[in-house]
DOSE-9502 format. One record per atom (N, C-alpha, C): x, y, z; atom name. Coordinates in nm, 3 decimals, always signed. Layout:
% residues N
PT	X	Y	Z	CA
...
END
This chain:
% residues 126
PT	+0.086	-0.117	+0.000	N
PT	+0.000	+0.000	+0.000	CA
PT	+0.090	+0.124	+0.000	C
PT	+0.076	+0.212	-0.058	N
PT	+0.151	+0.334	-0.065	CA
PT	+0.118	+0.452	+0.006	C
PT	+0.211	+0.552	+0.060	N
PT	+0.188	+0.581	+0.180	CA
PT	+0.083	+0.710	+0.151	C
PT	+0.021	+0.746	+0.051	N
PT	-0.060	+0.840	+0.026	CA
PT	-0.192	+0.762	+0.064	C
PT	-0.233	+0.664	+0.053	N
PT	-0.332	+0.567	+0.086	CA
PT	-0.326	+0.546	+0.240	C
PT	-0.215	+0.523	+0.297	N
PT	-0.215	+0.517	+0.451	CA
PT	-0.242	+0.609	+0.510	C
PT	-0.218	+0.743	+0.468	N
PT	-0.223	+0.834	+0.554	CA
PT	-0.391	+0.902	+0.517	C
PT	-0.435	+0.826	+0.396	N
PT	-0.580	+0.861	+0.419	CA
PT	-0.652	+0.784	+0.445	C
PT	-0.650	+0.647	+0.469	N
PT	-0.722	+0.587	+0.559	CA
PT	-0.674	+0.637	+0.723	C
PT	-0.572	+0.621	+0.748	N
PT	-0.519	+0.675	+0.889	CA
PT	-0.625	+0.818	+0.907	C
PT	-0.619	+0.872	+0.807	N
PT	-0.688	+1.007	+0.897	CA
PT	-0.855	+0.961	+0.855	C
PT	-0.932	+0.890	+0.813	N
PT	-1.092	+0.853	+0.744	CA
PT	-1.116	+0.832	+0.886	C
PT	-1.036	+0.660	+0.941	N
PT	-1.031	+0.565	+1.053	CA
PT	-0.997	+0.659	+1.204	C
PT	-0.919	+0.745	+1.217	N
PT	-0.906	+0.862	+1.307	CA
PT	-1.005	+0.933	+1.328	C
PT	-1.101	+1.003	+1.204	N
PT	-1.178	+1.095	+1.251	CA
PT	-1.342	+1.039	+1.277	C
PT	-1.369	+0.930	+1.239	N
PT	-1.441	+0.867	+1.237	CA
PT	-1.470	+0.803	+1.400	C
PT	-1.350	+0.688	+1.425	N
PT	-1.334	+0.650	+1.564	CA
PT	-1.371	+0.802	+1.692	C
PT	-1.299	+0.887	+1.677	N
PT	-1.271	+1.010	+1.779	CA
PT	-1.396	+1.062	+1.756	C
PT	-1.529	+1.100	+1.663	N
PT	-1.642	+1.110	+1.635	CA
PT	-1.745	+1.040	+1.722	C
PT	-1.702	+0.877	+1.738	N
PT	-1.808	+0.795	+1.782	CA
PT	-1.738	+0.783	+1.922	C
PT	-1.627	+0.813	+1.971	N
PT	-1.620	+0.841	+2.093	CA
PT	-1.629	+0.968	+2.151	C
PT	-1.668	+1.052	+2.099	N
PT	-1.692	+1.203	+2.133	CA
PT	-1.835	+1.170	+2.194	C
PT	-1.911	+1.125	+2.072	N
PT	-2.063	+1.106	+2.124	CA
PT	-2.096	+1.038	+2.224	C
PT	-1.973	+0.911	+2.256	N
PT	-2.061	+0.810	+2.335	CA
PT	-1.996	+0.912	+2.469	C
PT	-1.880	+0.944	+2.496	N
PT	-1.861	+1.068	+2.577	CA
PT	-1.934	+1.139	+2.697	C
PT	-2.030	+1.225	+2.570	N
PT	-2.122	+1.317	+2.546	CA
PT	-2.229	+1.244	+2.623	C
PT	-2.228	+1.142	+2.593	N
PT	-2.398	+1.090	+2.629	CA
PT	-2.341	+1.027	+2.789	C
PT	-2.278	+0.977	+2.823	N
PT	-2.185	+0.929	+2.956	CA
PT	-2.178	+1.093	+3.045	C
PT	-2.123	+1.176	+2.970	N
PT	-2.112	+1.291	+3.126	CA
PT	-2.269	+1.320	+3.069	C
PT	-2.320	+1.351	+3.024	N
PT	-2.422	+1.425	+3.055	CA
PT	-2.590	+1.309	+3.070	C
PT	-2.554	+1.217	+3.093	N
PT	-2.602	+1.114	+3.145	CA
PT	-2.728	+1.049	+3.110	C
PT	-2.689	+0.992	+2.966	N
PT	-2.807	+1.006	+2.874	CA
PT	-2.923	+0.879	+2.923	C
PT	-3.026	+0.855	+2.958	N
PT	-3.121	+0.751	+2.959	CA
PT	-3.055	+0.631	+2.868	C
PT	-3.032	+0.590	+2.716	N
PT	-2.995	+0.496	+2.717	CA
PT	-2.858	+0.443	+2.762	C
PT	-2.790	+0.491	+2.818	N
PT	-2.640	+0.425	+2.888	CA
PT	-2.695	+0.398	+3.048	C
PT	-2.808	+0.497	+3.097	N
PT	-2.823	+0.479	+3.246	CA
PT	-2.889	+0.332	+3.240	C
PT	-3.002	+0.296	+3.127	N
PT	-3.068	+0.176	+3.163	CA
PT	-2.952	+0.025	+3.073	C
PT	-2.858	+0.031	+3.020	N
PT	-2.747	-0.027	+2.991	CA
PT	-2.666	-0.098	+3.080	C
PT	-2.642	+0.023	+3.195	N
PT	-2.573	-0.011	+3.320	CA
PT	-2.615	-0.052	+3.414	C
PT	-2.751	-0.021	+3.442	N
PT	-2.845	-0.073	+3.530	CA
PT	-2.894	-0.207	+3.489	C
PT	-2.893	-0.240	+3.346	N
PT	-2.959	-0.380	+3.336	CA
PT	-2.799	-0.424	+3.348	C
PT	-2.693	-0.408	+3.343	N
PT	-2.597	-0.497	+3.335	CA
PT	-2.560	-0.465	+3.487	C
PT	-2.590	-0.402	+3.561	N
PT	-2.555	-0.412	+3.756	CA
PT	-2.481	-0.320	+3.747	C
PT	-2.428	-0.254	+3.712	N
PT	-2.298	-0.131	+3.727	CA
PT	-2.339	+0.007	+3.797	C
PT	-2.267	+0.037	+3.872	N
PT	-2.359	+0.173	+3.981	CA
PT	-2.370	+0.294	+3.854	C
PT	-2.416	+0.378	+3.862	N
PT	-2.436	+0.458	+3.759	CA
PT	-2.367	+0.653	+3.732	C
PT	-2.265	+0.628	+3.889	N
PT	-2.164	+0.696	+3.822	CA
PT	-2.077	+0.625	+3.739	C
PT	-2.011	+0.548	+3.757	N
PT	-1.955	+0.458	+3.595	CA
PT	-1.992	+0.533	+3.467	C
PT	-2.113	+0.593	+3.455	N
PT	-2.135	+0.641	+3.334	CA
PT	-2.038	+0.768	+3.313	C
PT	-2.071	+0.820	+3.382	N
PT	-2.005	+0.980	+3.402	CA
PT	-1.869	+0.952	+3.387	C
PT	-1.773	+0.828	+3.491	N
PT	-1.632	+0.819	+3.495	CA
PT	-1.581	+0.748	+3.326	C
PT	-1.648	+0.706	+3.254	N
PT	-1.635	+0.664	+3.148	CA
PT	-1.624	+0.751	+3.019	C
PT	-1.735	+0.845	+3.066	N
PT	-1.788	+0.965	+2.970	CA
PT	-1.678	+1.049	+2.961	C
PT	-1.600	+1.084	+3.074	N
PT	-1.489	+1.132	+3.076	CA
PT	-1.367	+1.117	+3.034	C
PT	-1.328	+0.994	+3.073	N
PT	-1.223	+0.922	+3.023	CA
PT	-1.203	+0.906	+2.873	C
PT	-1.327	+0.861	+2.798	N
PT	-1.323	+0.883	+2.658	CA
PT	-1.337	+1.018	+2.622	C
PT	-1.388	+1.078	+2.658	N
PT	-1.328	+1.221	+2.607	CA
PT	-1.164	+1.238	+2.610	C
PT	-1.115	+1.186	+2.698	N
PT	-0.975	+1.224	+2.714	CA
PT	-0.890	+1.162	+2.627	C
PT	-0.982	+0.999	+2.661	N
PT	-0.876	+0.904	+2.539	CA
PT	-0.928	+0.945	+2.383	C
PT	-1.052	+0.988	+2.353	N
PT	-1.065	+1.055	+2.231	CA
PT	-0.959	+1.180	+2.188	C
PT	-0.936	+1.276	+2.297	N
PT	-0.833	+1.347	+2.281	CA
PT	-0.695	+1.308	+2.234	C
PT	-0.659	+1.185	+2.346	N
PT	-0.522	+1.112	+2.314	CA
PT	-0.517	+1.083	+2.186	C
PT	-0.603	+1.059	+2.092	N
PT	-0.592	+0.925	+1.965	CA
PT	-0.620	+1.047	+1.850	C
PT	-0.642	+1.176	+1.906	N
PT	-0.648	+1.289	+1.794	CA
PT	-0.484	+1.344	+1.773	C
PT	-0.419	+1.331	+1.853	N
PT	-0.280	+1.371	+1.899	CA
PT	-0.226	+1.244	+1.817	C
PT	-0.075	+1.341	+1.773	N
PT	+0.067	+1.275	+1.715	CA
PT	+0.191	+1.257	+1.780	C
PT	+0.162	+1.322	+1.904	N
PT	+0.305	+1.402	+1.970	CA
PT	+0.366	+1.288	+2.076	C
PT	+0.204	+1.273	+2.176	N
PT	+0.303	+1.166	+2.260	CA
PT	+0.251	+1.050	+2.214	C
PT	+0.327	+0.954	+2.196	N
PT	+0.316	+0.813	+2.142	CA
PT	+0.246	+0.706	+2.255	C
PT	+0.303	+0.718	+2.403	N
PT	+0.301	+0.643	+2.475	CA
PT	+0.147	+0.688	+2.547	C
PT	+0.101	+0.804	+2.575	N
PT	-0.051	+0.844	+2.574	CA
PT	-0.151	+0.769	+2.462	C
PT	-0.101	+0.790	+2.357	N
PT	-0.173	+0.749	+2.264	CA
PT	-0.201	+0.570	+2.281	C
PT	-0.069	+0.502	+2.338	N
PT	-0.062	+0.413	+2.341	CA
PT	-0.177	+0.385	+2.475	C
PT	-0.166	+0.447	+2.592	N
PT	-0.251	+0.397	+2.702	CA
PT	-0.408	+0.430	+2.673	C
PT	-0.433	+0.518	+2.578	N
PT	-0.603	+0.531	+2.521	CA
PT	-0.619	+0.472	+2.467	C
PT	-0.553	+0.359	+2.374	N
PT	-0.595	+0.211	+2.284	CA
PT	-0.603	+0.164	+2.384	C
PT	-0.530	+0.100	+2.488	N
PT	-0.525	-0.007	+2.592	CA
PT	-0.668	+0.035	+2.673	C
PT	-0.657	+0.155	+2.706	N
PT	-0.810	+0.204	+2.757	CA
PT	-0.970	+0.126	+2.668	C
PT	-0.930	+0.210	+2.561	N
PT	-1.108	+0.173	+2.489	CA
PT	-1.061	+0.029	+2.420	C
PT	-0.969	-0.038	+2.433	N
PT	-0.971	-0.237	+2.437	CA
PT	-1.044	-0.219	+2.582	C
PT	-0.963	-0.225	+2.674	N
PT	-1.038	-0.278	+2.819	CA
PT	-1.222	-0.268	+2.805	C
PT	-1.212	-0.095	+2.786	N
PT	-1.393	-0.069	+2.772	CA
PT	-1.491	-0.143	+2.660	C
PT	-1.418	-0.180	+2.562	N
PT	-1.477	-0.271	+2.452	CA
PT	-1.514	-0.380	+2.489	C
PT	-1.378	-0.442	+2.498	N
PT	-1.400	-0.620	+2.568	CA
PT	-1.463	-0.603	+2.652	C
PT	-1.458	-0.554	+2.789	N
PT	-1.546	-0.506	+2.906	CA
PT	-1.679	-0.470	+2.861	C
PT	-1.727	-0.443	+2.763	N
PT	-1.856	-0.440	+2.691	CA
PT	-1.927	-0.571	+2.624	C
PT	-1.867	-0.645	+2.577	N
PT	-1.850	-0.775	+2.497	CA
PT	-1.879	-0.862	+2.631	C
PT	-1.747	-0.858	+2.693	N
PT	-1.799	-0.990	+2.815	CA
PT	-1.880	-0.938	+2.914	C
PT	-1.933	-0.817	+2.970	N
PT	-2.035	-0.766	+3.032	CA
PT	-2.133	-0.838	+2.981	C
PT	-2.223	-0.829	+2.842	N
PT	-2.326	-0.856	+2.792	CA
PT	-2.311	-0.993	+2.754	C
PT	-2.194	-1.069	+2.717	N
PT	-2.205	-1.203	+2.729	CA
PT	-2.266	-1.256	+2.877	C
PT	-2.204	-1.191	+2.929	N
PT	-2.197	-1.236	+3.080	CA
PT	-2.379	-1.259	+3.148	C
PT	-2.464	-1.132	+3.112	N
PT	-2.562	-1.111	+3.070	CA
PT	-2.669	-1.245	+3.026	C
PT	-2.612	-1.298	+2.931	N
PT	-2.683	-1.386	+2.855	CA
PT	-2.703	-1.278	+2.759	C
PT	-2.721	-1.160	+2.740	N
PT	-2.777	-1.079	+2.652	CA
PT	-2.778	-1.117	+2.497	C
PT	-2.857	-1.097	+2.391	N
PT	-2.836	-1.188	+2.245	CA
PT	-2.743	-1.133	+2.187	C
PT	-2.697	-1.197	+2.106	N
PT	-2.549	-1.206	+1.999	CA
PT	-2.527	-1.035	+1.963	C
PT	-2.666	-0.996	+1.890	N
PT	-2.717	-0.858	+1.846	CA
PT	-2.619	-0.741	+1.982	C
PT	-2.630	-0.761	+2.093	N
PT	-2.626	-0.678	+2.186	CA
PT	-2.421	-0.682	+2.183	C
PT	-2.404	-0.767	+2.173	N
PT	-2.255	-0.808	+2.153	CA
PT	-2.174	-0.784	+2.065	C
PT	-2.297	-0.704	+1.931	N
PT	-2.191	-0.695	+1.777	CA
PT	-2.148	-0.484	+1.788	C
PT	-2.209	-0.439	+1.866	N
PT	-2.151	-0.283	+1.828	CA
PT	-2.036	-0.315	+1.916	C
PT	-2.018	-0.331	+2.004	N
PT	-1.847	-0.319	+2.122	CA
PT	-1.785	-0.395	+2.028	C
PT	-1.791	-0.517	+1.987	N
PT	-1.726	-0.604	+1.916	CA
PT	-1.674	-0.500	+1.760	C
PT	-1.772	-0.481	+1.742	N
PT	-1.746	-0.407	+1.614	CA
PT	-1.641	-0.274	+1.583	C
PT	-1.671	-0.232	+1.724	N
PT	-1.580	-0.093	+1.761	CA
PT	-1.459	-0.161	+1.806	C
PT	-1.437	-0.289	+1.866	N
PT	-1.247	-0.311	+1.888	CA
PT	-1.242	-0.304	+1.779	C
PT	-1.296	-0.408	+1.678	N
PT	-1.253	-0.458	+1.578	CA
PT	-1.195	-0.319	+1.490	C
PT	-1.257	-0.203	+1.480	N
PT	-1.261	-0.085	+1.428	CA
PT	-1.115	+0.030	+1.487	C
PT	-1.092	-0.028	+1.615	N
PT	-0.990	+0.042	+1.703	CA
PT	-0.859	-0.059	+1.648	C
PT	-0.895	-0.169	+1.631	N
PT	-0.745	-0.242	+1.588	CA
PT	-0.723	-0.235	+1.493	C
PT	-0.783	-0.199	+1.352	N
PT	-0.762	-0.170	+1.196	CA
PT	-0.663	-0.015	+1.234	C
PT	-0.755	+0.083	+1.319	N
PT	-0.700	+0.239	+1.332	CA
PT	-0.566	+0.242	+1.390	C
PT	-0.553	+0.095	+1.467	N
PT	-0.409	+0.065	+1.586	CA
PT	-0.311	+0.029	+1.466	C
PT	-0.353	-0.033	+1.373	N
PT	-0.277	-0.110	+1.274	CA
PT	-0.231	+0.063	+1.175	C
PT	-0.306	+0.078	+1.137	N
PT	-0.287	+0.202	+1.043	CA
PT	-0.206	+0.303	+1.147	C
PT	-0.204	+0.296	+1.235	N
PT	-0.149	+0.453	+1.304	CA
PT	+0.011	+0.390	+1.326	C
PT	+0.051	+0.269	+1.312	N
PT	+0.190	+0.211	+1.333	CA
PT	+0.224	+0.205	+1.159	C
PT	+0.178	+0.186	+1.081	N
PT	+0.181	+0.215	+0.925	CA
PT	+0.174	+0.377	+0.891	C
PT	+0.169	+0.420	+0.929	N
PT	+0.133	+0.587	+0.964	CA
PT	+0.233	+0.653	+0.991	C
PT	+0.301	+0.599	+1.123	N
PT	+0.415	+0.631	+1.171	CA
PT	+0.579	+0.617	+1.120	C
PT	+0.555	+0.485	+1.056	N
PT	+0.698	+0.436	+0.964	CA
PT	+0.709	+0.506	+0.816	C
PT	+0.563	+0.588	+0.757	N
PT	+0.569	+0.653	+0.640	CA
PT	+0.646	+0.776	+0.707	C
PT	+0.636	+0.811	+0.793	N
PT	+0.709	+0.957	+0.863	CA
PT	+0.817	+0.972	+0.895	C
PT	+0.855	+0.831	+0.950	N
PT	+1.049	+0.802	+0.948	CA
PT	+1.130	+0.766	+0.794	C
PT	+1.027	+0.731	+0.731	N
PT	+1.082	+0.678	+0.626	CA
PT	+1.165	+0.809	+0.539	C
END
């Protein structure tokens, strides 16, 4: 792949991801009805929402940034934990397959952006 192609999927997969974590964010601090009854059917006290809402704002911040590497690095490790932690929450649940495919869908979506942002990075040393 040539690096004019990487660096525009890198930025499609960037602004896209930091978009859908802005919102889910958004809806976490300001404490939207569907995340309160989410957490409540899955047992979780319901500041969790708020401490989450936050955090992805921040790690959305981290993953907009070029500068520090190793930040960037602990906001992937972050929204994996909150993903999978979404995935086996609702497995855990019994909840149906359906309820299991957006978290699933979003690692899956964070590890293509993890993959491209290390392809991203070697077009810049190169």
């Amino acid at each position: 792949m040539n690096t004019k192609s990487i660096k525009i999927i890198y930025w499609i997969l960037t602004t896209l991801f930091i978009l859908a974590m802005l919102g889910d964010a958004y809806g976490g601090i300001t404490k939207q009805q569907a995340g309160q009854d989410v957490l409540r059917h899955l047992g979780y006290p319901m500041y969790l929402l708020v401490i989450c809402g936050i955090f992805k704002l921040f790690g959305a911040i981290a993953i907009a940034q070029n500068k520090w590497h190793i930040i960037k690095e602990w906001a992937f490790a972050g929204f994996f934990i909150n993903f999978a932690g979404a995935v086996a929450s609702r497995a855990a649940m019994g909840d149906a397959f359906g309820e299991l495919v957006p978290p699933f869908v979003m690692l899956a979506i964070m590890f293509i952006l993890y993959y491209f942002w290390k392809q991203y990075n070697k077009t810049k040393t190169a």
